[in-house]
C-alpha positions in Angstrom: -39.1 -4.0 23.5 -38.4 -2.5 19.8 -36.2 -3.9 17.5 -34.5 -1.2 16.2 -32.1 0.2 18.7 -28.8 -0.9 19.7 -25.6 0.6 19.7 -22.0 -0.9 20.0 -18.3 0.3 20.0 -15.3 0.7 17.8 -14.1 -3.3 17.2 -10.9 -2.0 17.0 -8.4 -1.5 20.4 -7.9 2.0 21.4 -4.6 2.7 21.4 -2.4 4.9 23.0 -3.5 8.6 22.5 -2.5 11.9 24.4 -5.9 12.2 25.6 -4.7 9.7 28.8 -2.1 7.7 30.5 -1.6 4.8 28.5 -2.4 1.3 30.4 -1.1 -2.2 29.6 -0.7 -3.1 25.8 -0.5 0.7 24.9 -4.5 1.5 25.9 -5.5 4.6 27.1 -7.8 3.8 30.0 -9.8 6.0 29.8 -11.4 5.0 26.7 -12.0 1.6 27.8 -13.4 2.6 30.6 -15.9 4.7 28.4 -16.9 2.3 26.3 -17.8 0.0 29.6 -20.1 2.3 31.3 -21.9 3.6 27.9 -22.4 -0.3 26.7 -23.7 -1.1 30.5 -26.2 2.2 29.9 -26.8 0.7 26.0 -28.1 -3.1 27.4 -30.3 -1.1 30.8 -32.2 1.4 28.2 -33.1 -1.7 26.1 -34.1 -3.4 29.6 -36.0 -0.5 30.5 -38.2 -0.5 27.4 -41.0 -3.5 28.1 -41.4 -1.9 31.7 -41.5 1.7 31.7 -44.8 2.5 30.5 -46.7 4.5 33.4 -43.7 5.7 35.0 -42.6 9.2 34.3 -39.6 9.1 35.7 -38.2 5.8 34.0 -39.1 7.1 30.9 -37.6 10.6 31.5 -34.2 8.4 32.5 -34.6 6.3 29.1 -34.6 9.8 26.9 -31.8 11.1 28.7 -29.5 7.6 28.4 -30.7 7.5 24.4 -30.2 10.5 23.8 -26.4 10.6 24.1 -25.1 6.6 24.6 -25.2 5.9 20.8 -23.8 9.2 19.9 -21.1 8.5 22.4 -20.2 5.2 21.1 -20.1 6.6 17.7 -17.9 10.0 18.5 -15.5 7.3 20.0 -15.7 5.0 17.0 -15.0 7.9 14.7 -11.9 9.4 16.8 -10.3 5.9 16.1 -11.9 5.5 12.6 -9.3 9.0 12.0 -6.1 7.0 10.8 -8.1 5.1 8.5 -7.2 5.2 4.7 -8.1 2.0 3.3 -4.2 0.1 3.2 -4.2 -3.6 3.2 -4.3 -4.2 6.8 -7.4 -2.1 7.5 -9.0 -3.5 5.2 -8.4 -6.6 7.0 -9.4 -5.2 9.8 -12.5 -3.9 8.1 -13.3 -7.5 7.5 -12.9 -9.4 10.1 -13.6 -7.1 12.8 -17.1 -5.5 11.7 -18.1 -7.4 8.3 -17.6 -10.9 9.6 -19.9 -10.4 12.9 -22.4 -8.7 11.2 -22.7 -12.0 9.1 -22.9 -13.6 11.7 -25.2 -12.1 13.9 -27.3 -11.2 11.7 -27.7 -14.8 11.0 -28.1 -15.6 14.3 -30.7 -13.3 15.6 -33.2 -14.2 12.5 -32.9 -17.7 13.3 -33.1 -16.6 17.1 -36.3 -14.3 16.4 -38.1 -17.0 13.7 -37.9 -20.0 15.8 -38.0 -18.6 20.1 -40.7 -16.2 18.6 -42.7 -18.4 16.6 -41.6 -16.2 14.0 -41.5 -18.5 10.5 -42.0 -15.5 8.4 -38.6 -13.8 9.7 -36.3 -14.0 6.5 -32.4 -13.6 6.7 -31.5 -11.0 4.8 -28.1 -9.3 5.0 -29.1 -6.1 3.2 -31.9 -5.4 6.0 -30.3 -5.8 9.5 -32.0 -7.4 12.0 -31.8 -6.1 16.0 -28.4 -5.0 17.1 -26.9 -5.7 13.8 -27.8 -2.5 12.2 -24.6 -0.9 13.9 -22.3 -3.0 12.4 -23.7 -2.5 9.1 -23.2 1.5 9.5 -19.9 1.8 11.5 -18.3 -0.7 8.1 -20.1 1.9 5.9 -18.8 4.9 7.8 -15.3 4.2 8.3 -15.2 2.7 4.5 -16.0 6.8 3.7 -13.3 8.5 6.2 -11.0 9.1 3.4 -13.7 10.9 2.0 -14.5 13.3 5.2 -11.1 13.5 5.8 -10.8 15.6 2.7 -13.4 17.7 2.9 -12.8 21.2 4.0 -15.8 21.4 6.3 -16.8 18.0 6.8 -19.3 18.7 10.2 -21.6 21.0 8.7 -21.7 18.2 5.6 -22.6 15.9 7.7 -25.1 17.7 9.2 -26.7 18.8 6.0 -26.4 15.4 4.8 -28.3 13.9 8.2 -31.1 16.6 8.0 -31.9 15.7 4.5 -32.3 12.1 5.5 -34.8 13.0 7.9 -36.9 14.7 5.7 -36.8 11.5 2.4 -39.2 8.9 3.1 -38.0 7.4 0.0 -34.6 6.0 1.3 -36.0 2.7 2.1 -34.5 -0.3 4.6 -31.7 -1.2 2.9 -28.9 -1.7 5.3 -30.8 0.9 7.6 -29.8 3.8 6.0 -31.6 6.4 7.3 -30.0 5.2 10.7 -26.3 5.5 8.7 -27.4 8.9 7.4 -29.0 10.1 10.7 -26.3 9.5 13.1 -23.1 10.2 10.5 -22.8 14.0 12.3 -21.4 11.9 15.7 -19.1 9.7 13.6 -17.4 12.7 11.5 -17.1 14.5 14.9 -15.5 12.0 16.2 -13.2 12.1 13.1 -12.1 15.5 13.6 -12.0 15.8 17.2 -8.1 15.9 18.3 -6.8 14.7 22.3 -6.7 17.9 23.6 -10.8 18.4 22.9 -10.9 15.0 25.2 -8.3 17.3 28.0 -10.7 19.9 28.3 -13.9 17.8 29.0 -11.8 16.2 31.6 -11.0 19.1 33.8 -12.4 19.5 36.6 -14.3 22.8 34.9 -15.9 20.5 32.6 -17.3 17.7 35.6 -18.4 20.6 37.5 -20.5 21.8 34.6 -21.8 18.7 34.0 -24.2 18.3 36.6 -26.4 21.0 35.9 -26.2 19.5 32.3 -27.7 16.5 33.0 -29.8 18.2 35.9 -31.8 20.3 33.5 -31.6 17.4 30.8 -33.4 14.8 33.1 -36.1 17.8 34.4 -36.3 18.7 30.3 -36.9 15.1 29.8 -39.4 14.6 32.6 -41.4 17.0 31.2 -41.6 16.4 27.6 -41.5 12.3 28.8 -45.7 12.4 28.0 -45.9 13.9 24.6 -42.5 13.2 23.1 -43.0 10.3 20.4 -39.9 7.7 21.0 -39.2 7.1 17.5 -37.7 10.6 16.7 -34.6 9.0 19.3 -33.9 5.8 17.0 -33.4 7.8 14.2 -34.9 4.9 11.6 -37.7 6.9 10.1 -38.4 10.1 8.0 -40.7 12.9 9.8 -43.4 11.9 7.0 -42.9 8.4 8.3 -43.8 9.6 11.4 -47.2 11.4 10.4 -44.8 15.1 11.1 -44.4 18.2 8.9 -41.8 17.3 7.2 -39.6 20.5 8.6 -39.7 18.9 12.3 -37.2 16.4 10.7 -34.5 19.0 10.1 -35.4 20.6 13.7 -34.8 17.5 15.1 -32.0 16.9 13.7 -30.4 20.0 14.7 -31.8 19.8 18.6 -31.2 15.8 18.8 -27.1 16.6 17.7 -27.0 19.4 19.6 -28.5 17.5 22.9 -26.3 14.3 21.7 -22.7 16.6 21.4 -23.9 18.5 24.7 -24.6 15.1 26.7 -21.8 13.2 25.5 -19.1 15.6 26.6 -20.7 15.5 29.8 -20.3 11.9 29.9 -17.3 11.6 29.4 -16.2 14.4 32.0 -17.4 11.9 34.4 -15.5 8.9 32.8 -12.5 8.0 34.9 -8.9 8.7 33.5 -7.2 6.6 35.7 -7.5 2.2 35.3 -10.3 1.1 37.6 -11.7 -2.5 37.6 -13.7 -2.2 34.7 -11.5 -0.9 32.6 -10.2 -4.6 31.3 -14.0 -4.8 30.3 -14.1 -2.3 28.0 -12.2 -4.7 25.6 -15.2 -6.8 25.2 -17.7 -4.2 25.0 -18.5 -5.8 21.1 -19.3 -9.3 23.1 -21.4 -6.7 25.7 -23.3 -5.6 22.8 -23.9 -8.7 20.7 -25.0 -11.0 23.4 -27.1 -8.5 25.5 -29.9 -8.9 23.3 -30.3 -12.3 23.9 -31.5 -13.1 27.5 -33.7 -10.0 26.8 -35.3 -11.1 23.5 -36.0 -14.3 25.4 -37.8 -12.9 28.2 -40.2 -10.8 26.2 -40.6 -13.7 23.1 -41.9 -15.8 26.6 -44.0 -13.3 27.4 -41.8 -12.8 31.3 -42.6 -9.0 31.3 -46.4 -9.3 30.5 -46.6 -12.4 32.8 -44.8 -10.2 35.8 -46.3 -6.9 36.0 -44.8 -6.0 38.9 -42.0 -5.8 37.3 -43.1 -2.3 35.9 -43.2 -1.2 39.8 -40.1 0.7 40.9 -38.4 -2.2 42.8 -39.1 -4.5 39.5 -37.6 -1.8 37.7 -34.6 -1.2 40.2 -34.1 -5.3 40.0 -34.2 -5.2 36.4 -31.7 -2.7 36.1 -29.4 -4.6 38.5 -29.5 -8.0 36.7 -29.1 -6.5 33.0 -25.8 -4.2 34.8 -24.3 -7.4 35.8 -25.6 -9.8 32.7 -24.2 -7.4 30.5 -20.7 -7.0 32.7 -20.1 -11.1 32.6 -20.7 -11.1 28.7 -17.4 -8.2 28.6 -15.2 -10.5 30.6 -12.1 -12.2 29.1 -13.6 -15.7 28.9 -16.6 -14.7 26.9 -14.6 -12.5 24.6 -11.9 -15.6 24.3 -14.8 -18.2 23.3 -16.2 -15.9 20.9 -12.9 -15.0 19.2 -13.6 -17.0 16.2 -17.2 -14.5 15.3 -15.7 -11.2 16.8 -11.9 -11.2 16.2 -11.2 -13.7 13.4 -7.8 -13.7 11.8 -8.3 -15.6 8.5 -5.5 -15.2 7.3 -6.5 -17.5 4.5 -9.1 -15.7 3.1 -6.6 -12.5 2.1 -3.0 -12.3 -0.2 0.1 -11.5 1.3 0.6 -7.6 0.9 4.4 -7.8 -0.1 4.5 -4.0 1.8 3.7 -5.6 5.1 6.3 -7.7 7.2 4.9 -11.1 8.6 1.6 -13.2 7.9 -1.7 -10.8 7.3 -3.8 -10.4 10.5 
C-alpha cells in the first residue's frame, strides 16, 4: 500500500450556510454528511491498494474514487477556509486544529513505521511528512494564503497555472510535500470562490439525474485505461520528468485530472443527502476517521496479512475487505473516539496564546 496518499477534511465545524437546513449547533447537514461518505471512500481506496492487482474492475473502482475524494475534501475545506483573514482567533484555530495534529501524527506514524516495520532508518522529520500527514501540512499552508486568493481578480485560472507548472519542476523537492500543496491548490481556491447557491444547483434533482451517466462513462473510461494508466499521475507527488514523461503530459494532466476532479465531485455531492441521516453526527469526527484509518492498515501490510492471504485479492476478499475498513473507519468517527482524542485533534491551550484585548472571554 503506498505511502503517499491520504486525504482528510476541514478541522474546522461547518457552520450554518444557505447551501442547507441547518441541524443541531448551527451545522448544515449536508456537509457533514459529505465529509462521512468521502472519508469512508478515502480509508476503502487505501484498503483497496495491497489487493487489487489482477482485477480490472477493482482497479477501474480505485481510479474513479481517487480521482475525485481528495478533491472533494479539499473544495469543501476551501468553501470554509473563505472567511479566513488571519485575526487572532483563526490563528488559534490555525494552531490547534491543523498545526498541532500534524505534530503529532507525524510523530506518531515515524515511530509507528520505524519500530512495527522494522524500519530503524525512518527519521522524524516535520519538514517531510510522513503517510497521511502530508494533508495537514498543505490545508495549514493553503488557508494561511486565502487572504492572498481572496484578492486576486482571477484566482482559478492562477491556480491552475500555478499547479501545471508544478507538474512540469522536478526541482521542487520533498519539503513539506509541495508538489502535492501545489498540485491540488486549483480544488482548494475553488472551493474558496464557490458561493451556496453553486451547492443549490448540484442538488437539484437535474444535477442527480445527470450524475449517473457521469460516473457511468467515468467507471467504463476508467476500466479501460485501468491497464496502461501509471497510478502515480493520481497522487499528485511527482513531476512528469519524475515520472520518466515528456514533460508536457504534466500540464495535460493537470488540466484533464481538474477537470475529471471538478466534474466528479459535483456529481458526488448531488448524491450527498440534504436532509440529517444517521451518519451525519459522524461527519464531525471525520479528522479522527482520517488519522487513525491508517493504522490497522499499516499493520496488516508491515505483518505481511495481505501477502500471507492471497485470497484476499479474490472478489469476496475484496468485498470483505471493503466491509471491515467501511465499518473500522465509521467507529474511529464516533463521539467517543473523537472525545478521547480531544487533546491531539481539538486542543484549547489557551496557555500557549495572549489574550487578544478585541475578543470577549478566554482565547479558544
Amino acid at each position: 500500500m503506498t505511502t503517499k496518499t491520504a486525504v482528510r477534511a476541514s478541522p474546522l465545524p461547518a457552520r450554518t450556510t444557505e447551501a442547507g437546513a441547518a441541524g443541531p449547533a448551527g451545522r448544515d447537514p449536508f456537509f457533514d454528511n459529505a465529509k462521512y461518505v468521502a472519508i469512508v471512500l478515502v480509508a476503502i481506496a487505501h484498503a483497496w491498494e495491497p489487493v487489487m492487482d489482477g482485477n480490472s474492475v477493482t482497479r477501474a473502482l480505485y481510479l474513479v474514487v481517487y480521482t475525485f475524494h481528495m478533491p472533494a475534501f479539499i473544495v469543501i475545506s476551501g468553501y470554509f477556509s473563505r472567511g479566513y483573514t488571519g485575526k487572532p482567533h483563526q490563528i488559534r484555530r490555525l494552531v490547534t486544529g491543523i498545526a498541532v495534529p500534524y505534530v503529532v501524527f507525524e510523530i506518531f506514524y515515524s515511530l509507528f513505521h520505524r519500530y512495527a516495520d522494522d524500519a530503524p532508518e525512518q527519521q522524524i522529520s516535520l519538514l517531510d511528512p510522513y503517510y497521511l500527514t502530508w494533508f495537514l501540512a498543505a490545508l495549514f499552508i493553503w488557508r494561511l494564503t486565502t487572504p492572498i486568493w481572496r484578492q486576486i481578480r482571477h484566482p482559478l485560472p492562477v491556480s491552475i497555472v500555478i499547479a501545471a507548472l508544478a507538474s512540469v519542476t522536478p526541482g521542487i523537492g520533498d519539503d513539506l510535500n509541495l508538489q502535492r500543496v501545489l498540485q491540488f491548490l486549483p480544488f482548494f481556491v475553488l472551493g474558496l470562490v464557490l458561493r451556496p447557491e453553486h451547492f443549490r444547483l448540484v442538488r437539484r434533482r437535474e444535477a442527480r439525474l445527470l450524475a449517473v451517466p457521469v460516473f457511468a462513462g467515468t467507471l467504463a473510461l476508467a476500466y479501460w485505461i485501468a491497464p496502461h494508466v501509471t497510478l502515480e499521475w493520481f497522487y499528485r507527488n511527482s513531476s512528469a520528468q519524475e515520472l520518466d514523461m515528456p514533460w508536457w503530459t504534466g500540464m495535460v494532466m493537470t488540466l484533464t485530472l481538474f477537470g475529471f476532479g471538478a466534474l466528479l465531485t459535483g456529481a458526488f455531492l448531488a448524491w450527498v443527502p440534504r436532509r440529517r441521516t444517521w451518519f451525519t453526527a459522524l461527519g464531525i469526527g471525520t479528522i479522527c476517521g482520517y488519522l487513525l484509518h491508517g493504522v490497522p492498515l499499516q499493520a496488516l501490510e508491515y505483518a505481511g496479512v495481505f501477502e500471507t492471504y492471497a485470497w484476499l485479492s479474490d472478489p469476496s476478499g475484496e468485498i470483505l475487505v471493503t466491509v471491515v475498513t467501511a465499518v473500522m473507519v465509521t467507529l474511529f468517527c464516533t463521539p467517543p473516539v473523537r472525545r478521547a482524542l480531544r487533546w491531539a485533534t481539538e486542543p484549547e491551550m489557551r496557555w500557549a496564546f495572549r489574550r487578544d484585548a478585541s475578543e470577549p472571554g478566554p482565547p479558544r
